[in-house]
N, CA and C atoms as a LAMMPS dump frame, in Angstrom:
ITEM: TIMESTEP
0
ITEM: NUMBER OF ATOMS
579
ITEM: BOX BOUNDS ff ff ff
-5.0000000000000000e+02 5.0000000000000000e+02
-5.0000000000000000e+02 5.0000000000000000e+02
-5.0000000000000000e+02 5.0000000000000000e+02
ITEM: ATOMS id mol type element x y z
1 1 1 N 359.105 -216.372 -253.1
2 1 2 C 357.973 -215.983 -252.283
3 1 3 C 357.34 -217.238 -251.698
4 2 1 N 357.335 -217.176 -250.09
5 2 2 C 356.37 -218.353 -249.829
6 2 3 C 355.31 -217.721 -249.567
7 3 1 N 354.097 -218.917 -249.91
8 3 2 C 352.317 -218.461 -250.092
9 3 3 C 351.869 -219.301 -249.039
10 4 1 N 350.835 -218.854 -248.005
11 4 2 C 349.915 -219.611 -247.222
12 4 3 C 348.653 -219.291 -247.686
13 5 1 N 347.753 -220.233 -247.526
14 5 2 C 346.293 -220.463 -247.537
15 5 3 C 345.847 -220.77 -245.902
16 6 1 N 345.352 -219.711 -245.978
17 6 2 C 344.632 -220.714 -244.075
18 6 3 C 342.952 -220.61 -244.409
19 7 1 N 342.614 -221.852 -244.507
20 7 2 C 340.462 -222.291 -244.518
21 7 3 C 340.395 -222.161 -242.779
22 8 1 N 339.291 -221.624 -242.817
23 8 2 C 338.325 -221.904 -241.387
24 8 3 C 336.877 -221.932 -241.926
25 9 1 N 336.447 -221.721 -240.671
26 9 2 C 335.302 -220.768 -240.487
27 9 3 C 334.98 -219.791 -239.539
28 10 1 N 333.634 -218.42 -239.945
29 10 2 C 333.656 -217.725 -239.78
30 10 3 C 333.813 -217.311 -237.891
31 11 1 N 334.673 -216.659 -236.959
32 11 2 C 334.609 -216.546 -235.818
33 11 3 C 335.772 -217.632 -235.427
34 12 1 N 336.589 -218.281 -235.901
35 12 2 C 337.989 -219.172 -235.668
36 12 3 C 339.185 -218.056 -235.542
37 13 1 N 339.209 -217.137 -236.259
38 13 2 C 340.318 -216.34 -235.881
39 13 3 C 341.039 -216.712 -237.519
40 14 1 N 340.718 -216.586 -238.194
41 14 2 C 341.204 -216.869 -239.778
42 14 3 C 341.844 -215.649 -240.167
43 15 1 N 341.108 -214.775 -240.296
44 15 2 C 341.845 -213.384 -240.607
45 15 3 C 343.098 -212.881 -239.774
46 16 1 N 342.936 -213.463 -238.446
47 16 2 C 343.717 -212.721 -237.729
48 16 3 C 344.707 -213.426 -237.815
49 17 1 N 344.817 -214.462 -237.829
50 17 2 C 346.009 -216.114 -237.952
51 17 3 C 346.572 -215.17 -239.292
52 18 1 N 346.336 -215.067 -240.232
53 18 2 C 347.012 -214.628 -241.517
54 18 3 C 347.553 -213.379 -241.302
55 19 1 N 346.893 -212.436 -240.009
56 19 2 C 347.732 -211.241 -239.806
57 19 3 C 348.812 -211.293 -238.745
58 20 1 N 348.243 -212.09 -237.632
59 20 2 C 349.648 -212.208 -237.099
60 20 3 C 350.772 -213.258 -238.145
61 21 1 N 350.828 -214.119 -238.518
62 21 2 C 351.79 -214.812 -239.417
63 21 3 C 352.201 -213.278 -240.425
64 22 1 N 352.016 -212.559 -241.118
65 22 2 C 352.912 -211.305 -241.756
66 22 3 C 353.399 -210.658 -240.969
67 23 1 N 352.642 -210.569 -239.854
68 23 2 C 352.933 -209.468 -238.547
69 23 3 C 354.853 -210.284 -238.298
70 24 1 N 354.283 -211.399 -237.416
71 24 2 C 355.639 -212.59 -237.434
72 24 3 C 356.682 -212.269 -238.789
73 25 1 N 356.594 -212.623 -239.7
74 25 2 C 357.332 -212.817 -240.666
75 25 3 C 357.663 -210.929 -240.805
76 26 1 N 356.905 -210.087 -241.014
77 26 2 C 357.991 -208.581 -240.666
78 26 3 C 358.83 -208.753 -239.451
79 27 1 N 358.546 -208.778 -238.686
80 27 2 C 359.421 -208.93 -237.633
81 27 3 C 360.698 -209.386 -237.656
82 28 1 N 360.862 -210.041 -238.466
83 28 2 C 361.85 -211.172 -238.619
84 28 3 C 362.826 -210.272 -239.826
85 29 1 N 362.105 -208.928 -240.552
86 29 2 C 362.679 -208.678 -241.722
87 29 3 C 362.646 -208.958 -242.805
88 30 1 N 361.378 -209.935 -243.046
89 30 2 C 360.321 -209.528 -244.852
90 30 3 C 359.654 -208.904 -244.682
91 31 1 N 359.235 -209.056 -246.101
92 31 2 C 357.973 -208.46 -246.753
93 31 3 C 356.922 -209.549 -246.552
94 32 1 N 355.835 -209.157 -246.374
95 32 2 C 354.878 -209.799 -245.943
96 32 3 C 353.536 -209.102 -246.125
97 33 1 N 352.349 -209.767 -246.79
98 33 2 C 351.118 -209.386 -246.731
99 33 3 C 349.913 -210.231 -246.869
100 34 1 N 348.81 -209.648 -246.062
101 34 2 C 347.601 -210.913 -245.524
102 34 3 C 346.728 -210.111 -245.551
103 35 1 N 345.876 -210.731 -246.325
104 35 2 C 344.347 -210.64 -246.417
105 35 3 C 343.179 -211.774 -246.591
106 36 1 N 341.822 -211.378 -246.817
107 36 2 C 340.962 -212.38 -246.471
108 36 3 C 339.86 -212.555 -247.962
109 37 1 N 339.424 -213.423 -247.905
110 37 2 C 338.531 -213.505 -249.087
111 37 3 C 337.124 -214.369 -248.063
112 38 1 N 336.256 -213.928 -248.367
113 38 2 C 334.76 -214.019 -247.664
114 38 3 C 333.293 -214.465 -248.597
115 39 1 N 332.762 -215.636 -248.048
116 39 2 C 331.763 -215.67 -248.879
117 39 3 C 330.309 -215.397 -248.278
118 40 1 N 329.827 -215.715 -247.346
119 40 2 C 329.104 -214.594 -246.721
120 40 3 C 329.609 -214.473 -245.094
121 41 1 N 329.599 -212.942 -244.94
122 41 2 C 329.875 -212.715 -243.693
123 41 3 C 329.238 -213.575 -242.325
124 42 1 N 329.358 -214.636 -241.694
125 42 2 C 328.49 -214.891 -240.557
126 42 3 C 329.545 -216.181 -240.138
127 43 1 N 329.336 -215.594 -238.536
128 43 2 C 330.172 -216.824 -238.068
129 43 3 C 329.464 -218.246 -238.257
130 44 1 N 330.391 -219.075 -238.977
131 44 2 C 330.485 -220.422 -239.166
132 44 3 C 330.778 -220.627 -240.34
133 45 1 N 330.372 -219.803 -241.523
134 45 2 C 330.591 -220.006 -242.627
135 45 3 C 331.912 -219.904 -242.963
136 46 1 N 332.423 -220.829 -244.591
137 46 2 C 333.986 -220.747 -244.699
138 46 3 C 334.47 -219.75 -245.123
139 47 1 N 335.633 -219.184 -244.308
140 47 2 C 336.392 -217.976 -244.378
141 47 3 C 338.127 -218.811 -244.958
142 48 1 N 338.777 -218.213 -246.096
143 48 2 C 339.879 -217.99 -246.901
144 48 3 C 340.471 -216.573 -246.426
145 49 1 N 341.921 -217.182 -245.878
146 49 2 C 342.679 -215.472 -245.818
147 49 3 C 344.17 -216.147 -246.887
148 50 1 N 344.733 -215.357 -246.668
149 50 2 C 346.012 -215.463 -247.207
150 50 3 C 347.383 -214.689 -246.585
151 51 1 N 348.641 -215.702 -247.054
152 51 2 C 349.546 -214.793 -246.33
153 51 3 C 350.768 -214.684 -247.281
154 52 1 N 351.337 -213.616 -247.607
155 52 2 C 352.731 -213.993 -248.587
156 52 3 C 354.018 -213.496 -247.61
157 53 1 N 354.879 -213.932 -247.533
158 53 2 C 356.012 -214.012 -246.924
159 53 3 C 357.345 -213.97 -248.359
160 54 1 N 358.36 -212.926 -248.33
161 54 2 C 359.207 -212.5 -249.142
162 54 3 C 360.275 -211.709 -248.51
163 55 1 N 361.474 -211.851 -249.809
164 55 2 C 362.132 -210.888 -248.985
165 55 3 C 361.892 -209.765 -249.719
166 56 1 N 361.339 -209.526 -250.548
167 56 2 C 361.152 -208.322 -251.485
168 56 3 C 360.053 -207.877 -251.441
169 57 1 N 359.484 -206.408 -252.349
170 57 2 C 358.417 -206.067 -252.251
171 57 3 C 357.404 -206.749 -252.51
172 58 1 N 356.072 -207.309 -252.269
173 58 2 C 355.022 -208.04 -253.107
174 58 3 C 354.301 -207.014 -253.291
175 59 1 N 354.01 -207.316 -254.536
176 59 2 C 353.398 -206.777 -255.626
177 59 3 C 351.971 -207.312 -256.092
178 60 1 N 351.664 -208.636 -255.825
179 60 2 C 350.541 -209.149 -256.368
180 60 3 C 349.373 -209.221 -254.995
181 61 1 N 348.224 -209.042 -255.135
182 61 2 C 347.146 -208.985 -254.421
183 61 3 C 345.927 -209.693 -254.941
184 62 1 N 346.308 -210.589 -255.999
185 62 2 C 345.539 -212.144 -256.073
186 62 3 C 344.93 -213.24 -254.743
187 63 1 N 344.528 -213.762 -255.01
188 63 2 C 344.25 -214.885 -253.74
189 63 3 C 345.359 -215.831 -254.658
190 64 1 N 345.494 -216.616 -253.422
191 64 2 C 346.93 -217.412 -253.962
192 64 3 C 346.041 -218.958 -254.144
193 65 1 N 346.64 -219.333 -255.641
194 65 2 C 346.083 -220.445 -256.039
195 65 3 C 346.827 -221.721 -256.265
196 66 1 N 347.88 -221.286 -255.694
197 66 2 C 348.843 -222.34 -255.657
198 66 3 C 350.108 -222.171 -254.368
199 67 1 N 349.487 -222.948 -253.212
200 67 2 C 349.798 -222.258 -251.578
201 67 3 C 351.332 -223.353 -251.792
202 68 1 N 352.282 -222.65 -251.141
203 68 2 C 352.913 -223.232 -250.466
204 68 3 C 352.954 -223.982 -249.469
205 69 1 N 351.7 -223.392 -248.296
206 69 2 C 351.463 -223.975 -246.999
207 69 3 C 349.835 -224.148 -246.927
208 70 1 N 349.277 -225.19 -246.851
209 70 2 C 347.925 -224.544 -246.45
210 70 3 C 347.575 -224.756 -244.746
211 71 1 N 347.301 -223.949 -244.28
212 71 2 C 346.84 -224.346 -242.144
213 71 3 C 345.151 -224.258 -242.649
214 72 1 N 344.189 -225.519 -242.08
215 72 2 C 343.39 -225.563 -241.795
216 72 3 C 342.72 -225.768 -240.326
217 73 1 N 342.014 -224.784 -239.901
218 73 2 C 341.927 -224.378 -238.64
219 73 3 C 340.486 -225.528 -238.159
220 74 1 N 339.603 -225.777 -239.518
221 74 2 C 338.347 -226.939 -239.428
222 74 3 C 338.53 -227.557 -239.986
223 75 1 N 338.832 -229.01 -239.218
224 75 2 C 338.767 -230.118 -240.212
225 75 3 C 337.051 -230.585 -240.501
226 76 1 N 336.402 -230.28 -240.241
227 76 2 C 334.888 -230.308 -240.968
228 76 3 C 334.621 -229.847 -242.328
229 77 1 N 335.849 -228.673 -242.513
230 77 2 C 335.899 -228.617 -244.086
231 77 3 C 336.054 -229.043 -245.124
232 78 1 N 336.878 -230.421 -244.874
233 78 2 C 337.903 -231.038 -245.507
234 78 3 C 337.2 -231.846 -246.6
235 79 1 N 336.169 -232.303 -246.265
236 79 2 C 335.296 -233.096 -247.395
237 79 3 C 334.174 -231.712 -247.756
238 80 1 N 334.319 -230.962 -247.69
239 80 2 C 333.726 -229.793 -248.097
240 80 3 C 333.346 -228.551 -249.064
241 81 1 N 334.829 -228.261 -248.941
242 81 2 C 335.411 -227.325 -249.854
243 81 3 C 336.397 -227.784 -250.43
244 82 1 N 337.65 -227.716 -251.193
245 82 2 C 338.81 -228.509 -251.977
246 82 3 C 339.335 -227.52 -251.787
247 83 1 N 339.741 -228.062 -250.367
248 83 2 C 340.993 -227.459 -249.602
249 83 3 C 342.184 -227.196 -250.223
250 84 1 N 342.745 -228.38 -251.098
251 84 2 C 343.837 -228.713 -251.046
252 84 3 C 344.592 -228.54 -252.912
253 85 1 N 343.631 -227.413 -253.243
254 85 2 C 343.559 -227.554 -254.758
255 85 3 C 344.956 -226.881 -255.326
256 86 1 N 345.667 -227.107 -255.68
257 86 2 C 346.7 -225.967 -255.922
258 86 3 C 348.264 -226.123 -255.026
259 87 1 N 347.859 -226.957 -254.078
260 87 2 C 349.045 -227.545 -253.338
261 87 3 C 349.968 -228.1 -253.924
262 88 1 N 351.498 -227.692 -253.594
263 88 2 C 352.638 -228.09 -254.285
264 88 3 C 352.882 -229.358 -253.876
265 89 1 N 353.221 -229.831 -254.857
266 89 2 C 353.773 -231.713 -253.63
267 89 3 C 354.823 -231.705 -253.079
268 90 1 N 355.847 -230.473 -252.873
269 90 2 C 356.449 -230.864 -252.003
270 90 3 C 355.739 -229.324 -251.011
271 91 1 N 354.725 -229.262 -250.799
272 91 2 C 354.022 -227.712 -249.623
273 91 3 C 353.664 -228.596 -248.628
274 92 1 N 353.444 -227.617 -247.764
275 92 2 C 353.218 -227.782 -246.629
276 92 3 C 351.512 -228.047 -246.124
277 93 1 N 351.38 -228.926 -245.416
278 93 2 C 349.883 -228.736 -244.496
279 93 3 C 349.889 -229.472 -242.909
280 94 1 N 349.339 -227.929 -242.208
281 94 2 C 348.871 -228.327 -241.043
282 94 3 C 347.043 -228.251 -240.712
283 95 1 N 346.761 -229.194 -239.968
284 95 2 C 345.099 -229.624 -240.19
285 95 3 C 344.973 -229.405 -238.61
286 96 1 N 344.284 -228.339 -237.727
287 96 2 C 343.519 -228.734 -236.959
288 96 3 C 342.727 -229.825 -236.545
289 97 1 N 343.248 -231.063 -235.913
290 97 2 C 342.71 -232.54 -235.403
291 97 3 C 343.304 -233.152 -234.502
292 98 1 N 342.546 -234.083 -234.001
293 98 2 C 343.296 -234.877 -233.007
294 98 3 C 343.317 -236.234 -233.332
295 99 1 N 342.821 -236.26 -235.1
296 99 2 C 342.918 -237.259 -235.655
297 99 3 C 343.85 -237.847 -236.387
298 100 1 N 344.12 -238.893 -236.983
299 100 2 C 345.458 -238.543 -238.053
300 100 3 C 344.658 -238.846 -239.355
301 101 1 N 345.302 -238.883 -240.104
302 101 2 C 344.915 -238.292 -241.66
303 101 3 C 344.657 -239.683 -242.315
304 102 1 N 344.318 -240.77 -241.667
305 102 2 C 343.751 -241.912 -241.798
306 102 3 C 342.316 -242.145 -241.513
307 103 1 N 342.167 -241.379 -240.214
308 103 2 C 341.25 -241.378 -239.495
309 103 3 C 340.104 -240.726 -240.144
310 104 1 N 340.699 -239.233 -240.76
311 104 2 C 339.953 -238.388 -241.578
312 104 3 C 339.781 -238.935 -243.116
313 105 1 N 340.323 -239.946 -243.292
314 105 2 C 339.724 -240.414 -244.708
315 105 3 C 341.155 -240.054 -246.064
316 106 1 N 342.134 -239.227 -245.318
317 106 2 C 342.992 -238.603 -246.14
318 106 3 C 343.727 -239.275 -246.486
319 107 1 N 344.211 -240.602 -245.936
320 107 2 C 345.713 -241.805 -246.076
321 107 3 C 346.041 -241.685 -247.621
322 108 1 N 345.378 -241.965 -248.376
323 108 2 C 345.6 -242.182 -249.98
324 108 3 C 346.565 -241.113 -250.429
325 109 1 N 345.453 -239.865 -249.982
326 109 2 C 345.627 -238.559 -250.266
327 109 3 C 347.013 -237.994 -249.872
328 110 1 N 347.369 -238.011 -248.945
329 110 2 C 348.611 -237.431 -248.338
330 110 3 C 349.684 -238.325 -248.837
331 111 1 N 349.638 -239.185 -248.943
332 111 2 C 350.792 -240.14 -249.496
333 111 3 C 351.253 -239.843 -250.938
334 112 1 N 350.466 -238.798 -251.751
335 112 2 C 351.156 -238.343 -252.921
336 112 3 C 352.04 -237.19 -252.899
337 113 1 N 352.068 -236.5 -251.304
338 113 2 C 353.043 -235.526 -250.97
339 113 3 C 354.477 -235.637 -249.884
340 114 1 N 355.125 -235.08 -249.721
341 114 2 C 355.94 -235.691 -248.654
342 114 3 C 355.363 -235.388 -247.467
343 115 1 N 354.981 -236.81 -246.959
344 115 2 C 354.609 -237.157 -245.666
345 115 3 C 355.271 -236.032 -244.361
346 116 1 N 356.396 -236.036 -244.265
347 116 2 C 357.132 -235.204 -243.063
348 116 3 C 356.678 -233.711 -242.716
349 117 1 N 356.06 -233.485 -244.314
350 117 2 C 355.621 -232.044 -244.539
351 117 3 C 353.773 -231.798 -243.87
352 118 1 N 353.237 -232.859 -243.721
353 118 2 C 351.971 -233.058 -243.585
354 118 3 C 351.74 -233.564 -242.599
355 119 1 N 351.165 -232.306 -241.539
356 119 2 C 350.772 -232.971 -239.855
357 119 3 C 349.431 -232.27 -239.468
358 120 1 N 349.191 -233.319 -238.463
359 120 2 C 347.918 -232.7 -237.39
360 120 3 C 348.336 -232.318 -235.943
361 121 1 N 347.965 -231.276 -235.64
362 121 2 C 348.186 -230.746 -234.627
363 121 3 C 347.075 -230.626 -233.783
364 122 1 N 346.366 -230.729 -232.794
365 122 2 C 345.291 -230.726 -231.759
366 122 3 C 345.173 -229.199 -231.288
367 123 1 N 345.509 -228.162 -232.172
368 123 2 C 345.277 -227.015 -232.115
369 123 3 C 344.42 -226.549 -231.162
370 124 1 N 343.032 -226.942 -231.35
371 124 2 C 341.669 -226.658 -230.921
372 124 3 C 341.251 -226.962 -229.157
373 125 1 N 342.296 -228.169 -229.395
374 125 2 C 341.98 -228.99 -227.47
375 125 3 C 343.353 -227.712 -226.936
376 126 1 N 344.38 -227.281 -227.192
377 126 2 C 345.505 -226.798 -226.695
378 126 3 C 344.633 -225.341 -226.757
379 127 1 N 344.166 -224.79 -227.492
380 127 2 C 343.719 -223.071 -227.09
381 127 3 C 342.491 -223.436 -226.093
382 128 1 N 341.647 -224.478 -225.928
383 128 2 C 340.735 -225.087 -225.027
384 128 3 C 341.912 -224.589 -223.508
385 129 1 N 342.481 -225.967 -223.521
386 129 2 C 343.323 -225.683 -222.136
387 129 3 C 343.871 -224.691 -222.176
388 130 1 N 344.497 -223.566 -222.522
389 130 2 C 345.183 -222.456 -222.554
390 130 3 C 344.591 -221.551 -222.427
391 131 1 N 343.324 -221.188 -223.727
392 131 2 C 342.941 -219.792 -223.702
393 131 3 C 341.179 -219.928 -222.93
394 132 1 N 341.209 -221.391 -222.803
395 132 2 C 339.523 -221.693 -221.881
396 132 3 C 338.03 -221.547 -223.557
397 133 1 N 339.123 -221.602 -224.483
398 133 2 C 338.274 -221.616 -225.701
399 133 3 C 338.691 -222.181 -226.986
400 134 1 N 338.226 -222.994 -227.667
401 134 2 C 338.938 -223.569 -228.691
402 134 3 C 339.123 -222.949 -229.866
403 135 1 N 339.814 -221.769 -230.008
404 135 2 C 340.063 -221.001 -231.129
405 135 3 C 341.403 -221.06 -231.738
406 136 1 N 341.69 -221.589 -232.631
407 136 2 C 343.001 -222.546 -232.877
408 136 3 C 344.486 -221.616 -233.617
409 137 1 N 343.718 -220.263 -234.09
410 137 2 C 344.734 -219.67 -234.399
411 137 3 C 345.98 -219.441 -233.965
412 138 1 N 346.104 -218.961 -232.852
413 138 2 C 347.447 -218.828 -232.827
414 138 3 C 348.194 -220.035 -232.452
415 139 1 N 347.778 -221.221 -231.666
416 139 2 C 348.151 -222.744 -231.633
417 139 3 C 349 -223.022 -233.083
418 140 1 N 347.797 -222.779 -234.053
419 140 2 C 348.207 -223.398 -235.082
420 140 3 C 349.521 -222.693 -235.764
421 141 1 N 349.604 -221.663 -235.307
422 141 2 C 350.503 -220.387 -236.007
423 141 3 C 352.05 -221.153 -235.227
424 142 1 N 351.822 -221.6 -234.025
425 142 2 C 352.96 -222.341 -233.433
426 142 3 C 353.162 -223.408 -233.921
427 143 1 N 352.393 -224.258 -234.703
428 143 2 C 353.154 -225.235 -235.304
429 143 3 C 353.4 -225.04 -236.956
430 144 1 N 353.015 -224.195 -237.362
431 144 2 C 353.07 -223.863 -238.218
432 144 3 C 354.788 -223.405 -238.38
433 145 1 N 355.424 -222.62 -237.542
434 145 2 C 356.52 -222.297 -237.528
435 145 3 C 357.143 -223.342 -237.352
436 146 1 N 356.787 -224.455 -236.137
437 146 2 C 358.153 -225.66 -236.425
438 146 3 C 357.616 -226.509 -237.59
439 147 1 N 357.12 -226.563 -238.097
440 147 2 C 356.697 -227.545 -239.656
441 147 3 C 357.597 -226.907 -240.89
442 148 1 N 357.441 -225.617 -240.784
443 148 2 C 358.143 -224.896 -242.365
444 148 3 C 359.623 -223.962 -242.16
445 149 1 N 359.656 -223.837 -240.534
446 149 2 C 360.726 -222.981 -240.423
447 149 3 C 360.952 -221.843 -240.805
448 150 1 N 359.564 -221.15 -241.707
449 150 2 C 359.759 -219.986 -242.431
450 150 3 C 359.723 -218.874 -241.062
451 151 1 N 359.02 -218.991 -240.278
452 151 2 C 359.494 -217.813 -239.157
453 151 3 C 359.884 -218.261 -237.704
454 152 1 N 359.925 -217.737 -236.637
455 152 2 C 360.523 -218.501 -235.494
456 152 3 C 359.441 -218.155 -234.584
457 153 1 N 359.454 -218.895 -233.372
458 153 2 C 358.327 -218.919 -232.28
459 153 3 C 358.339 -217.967 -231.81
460 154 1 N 359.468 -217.336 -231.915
461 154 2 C 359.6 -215.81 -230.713
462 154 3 C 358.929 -215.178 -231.62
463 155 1 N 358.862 -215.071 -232.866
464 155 2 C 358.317 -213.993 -233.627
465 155 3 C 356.746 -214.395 -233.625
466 156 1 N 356.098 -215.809 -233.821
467 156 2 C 354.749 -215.879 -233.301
468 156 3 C 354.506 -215.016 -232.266
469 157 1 N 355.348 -215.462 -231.076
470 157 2 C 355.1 -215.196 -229.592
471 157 3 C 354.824 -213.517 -229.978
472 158 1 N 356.035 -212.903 -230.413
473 158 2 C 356.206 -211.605 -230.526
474 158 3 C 355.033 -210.682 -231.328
475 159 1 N 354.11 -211.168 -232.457
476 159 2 C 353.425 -210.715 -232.621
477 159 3 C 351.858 -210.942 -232.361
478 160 1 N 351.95 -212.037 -231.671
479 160 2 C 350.662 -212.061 -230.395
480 160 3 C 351.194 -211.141 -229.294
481 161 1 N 351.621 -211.127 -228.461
482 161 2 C 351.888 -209.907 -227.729
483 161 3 C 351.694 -208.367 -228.251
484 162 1 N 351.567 -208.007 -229.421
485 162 2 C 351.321 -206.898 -230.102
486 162 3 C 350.253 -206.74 -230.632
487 163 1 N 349.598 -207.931 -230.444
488 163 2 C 347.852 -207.749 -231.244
489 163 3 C 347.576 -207.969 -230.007
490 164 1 N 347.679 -208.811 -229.01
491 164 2 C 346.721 -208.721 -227.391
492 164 3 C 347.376 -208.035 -226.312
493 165 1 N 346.999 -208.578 -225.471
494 165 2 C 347.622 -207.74 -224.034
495 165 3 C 346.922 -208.634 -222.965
496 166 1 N 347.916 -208.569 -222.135
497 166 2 C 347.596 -209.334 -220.296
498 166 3 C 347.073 -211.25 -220.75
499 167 1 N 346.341 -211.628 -219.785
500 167 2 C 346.226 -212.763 -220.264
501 167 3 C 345.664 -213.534 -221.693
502 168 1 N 345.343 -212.318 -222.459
503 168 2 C 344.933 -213.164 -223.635
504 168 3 C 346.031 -213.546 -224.575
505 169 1 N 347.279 -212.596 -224.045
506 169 2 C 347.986 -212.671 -224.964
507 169 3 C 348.54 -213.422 -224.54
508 170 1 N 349.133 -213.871 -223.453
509 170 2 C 349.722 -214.695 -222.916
510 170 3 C 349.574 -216.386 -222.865
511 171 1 N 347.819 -216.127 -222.823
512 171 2 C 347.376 -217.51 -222.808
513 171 3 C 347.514 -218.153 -224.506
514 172 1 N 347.432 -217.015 -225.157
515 172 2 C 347.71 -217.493 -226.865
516 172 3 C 348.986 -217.794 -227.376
517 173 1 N 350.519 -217.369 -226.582
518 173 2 C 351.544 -217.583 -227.05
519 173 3 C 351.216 -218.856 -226.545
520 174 1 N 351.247 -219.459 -224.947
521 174 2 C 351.307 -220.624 -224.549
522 174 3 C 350.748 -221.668 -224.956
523 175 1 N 349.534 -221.751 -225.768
524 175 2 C 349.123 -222.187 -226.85
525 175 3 C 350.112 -222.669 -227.953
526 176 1 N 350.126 -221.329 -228.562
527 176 2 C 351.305 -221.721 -229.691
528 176 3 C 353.088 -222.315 -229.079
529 177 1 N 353.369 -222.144 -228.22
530 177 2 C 354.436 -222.58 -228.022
531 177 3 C 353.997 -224.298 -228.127
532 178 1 N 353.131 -224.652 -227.212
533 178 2 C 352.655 -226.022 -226.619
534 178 3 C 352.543 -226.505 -228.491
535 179 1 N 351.906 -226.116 -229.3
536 179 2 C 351.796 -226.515 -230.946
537 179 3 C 353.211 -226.726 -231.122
538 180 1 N 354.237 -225.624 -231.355
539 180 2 C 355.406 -225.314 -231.604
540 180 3 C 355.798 -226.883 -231.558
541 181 1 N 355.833 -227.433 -229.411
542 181 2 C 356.434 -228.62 -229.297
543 181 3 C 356.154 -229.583 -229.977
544 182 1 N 354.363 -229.731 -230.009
545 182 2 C 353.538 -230.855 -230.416
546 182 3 C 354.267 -231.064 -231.289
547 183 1 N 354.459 -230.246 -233.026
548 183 2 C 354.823 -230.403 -234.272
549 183 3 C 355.865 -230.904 -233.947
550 184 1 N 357.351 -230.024 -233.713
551 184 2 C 358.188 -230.249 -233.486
552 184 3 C 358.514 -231.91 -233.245
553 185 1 N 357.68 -232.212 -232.487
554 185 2 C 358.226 -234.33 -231.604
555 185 3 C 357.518 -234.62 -232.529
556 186 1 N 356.545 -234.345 -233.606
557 186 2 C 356.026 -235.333 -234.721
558 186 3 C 357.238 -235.23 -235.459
559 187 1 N 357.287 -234.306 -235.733
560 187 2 C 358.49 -234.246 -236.557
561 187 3 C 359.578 -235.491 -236.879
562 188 1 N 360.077 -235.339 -235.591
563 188 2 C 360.761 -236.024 -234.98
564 188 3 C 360.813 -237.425 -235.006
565 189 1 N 359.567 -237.968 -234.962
566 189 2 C 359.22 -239.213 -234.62
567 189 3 C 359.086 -239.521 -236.121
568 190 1 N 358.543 -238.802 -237.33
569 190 2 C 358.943 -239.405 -238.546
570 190 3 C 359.766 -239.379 -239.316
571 191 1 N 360.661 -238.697 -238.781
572 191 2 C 362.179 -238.371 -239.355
573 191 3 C 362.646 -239.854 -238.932
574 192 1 N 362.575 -240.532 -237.572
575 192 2 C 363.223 -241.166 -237.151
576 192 3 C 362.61 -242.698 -237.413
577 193 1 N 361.608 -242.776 -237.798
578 193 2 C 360.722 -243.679 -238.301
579 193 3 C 361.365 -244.523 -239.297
């Protein structure tokens, strides 16, 4: 079973990022299920969803305390809440920034996991130019797929098209594709490093 954690806050699209990612991952032919954990309802405050990805039935409806992946959609959280509690050292994290993880204070921190697995993506400026608003979900949902490989872009693409319609949906795949690349050439560039 792979486990995601996605942190925001309230009005980022947190819940919905965790439903299209199961939405994605059925598509594809798992099992898949996403839900949210809330501490008070109001936009800004920090919102926890979750996502499990399987090929079998899931059975458990815990919050997951030990993520495979975590996507953080605010990096304002990061010295905040303990984001990162339960993370496997060899899991995954993508951070909404246009910073790198030096910048944010994290260098120490990330260097006890594999580096290749751990990127920033500019999520927030890419749904800016795309969707005319910086709501990073589905951006992030595109790099999220080239970082872990657990589902494919068409299936992002494919289940934004099924939660929106006309230009929102459109402007949100293009988003996530544009992430997709971003990750993808980091990738790249530290593979080759």
């Amino acid at each position: 079973m792979f486990q995601v954690r996605i942190h925001g806050r309230g009005g980022q699209g947190v819940v919905t990022a965790a439903e299209l990612l199961s939405v994605a991952a059925f598509l594809e032919g798992h099992h898949a299920q996403a839900f949210p954990t809330f501490g008070s309802e109001r936009t800004g405050a920090p919102v926890v969803a979750f996502c499990r990805i399987d090929d079998r039935e899931i059975r458990s409806r815990e919050p997951i305390a030990e993520p495979d992946a975590l996507i953080v959609q605010d990096p304002t959280l990061l010295h905040q809440v303990n984001l990162f509690e339960g993370l496997r050292a060899d899991g995954f994290m993508l951070i909404n920034t246009t910073r790198s993880f030096d910048e944010l204070g994290m260098g120490d921190f990330v260097r006890q996991f594999r580096r290749e697995r751990l990127l920033t993506v500019p999520a927030g400026a890419l749904a800016k130019e795309y969707l005319g608003r910086p709501i990073p979900n589905a951006a992030l949902l595109g790099g999220f797929a080239a970082l872990t490989g657990q589902i494919t872009i068409g299936s992002v693409a494919a289940a934004i098209r099924d939660r929106f319609a006309g230009r929102p949906a459109e402007a949100n795949v293009a988003a996530a594709e544009a992430a997709f690349e971003v990750v993808r050439t980091e990738m790249l560039e530290l593979t080759h490093a």
